[in-house]
C-alpha positions in Angstrom: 143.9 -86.6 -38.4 144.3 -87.5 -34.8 141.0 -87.9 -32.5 140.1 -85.3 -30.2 140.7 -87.5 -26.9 144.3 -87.6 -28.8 144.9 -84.6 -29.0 143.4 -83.4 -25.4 146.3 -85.8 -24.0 148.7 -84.2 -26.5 147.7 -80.8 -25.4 147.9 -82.1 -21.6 151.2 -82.9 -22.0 152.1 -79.8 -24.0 150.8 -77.4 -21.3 153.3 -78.2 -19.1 156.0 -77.1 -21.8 155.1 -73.9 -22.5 157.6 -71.4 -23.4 156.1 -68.9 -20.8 154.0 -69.4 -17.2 150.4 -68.3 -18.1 148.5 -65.8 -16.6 146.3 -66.9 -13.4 143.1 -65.9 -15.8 144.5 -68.1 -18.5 145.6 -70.9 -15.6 141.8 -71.1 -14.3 140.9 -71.9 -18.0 143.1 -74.6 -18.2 141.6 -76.0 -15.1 137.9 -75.5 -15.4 138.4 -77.0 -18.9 140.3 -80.3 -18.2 138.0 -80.8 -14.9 134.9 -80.3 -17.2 136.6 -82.7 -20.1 137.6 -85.2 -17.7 135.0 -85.3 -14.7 132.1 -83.5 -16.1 129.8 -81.1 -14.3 131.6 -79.3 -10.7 130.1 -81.3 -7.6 130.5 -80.8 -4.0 130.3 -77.4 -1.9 132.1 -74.4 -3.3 134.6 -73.5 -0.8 134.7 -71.4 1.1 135.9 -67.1 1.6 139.3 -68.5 3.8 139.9 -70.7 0.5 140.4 -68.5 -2.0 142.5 -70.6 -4.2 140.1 -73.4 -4.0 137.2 -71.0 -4.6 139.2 -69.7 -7.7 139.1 -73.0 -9.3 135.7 -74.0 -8.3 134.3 -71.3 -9.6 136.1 -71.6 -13.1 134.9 -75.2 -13.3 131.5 -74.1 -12.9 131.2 -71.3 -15.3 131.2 -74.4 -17.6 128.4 -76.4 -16.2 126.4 -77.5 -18.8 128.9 -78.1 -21.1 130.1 -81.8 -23.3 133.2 -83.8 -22.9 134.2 -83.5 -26.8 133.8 -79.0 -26.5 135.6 -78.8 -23.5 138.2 -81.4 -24.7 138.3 -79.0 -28.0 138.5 -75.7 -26.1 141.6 -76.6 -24.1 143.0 -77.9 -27.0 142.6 -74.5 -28.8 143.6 -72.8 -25.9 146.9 -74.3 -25.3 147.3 -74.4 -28.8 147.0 -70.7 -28.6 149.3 -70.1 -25.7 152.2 -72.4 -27.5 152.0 -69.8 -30.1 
């Protein structure tokens, strides 16, 4: 059985092979996940209403303050293992 930092970097290579583009709900998952997995809890100013990209993605990064490497690592695993399906 492969370790879970193997299979994040599995499932970070697999996301960008996907039969079909996910959703932007499914997209801001991906992100808050792999920023929480790989840089831990969001830092830094959330931008602001003339960024709302930016504010997108900050704000799905921080919905999961608070949580470890190892479940974050193991919910984007699940997830793109869920969208490959």
């Amino acid at each position: 059985m492969e370790d879970l930092t193997t299979r994040f970097e599995s499932a970070t290579r697999a996301v960008m092979e996907l039969d079909r583009r996910p959703s932007n709900a499914e997209l801001l998952d991906l992100y808050g996940l792999f920023k929480q997995a790989t840089e831990g809890d969001v830092s830094g100013e959330r931008p602001g209403l003339l960024d709302p990209r930016g504010r997108a993605k900050w704000d799905a990064w921080a919905a999961l303050r608070g949580t470890s490497t190892d479940e974050a690592k193991s919910s984007y695993v699940r997830l793109v293992e869920s969208l490959s399906s």
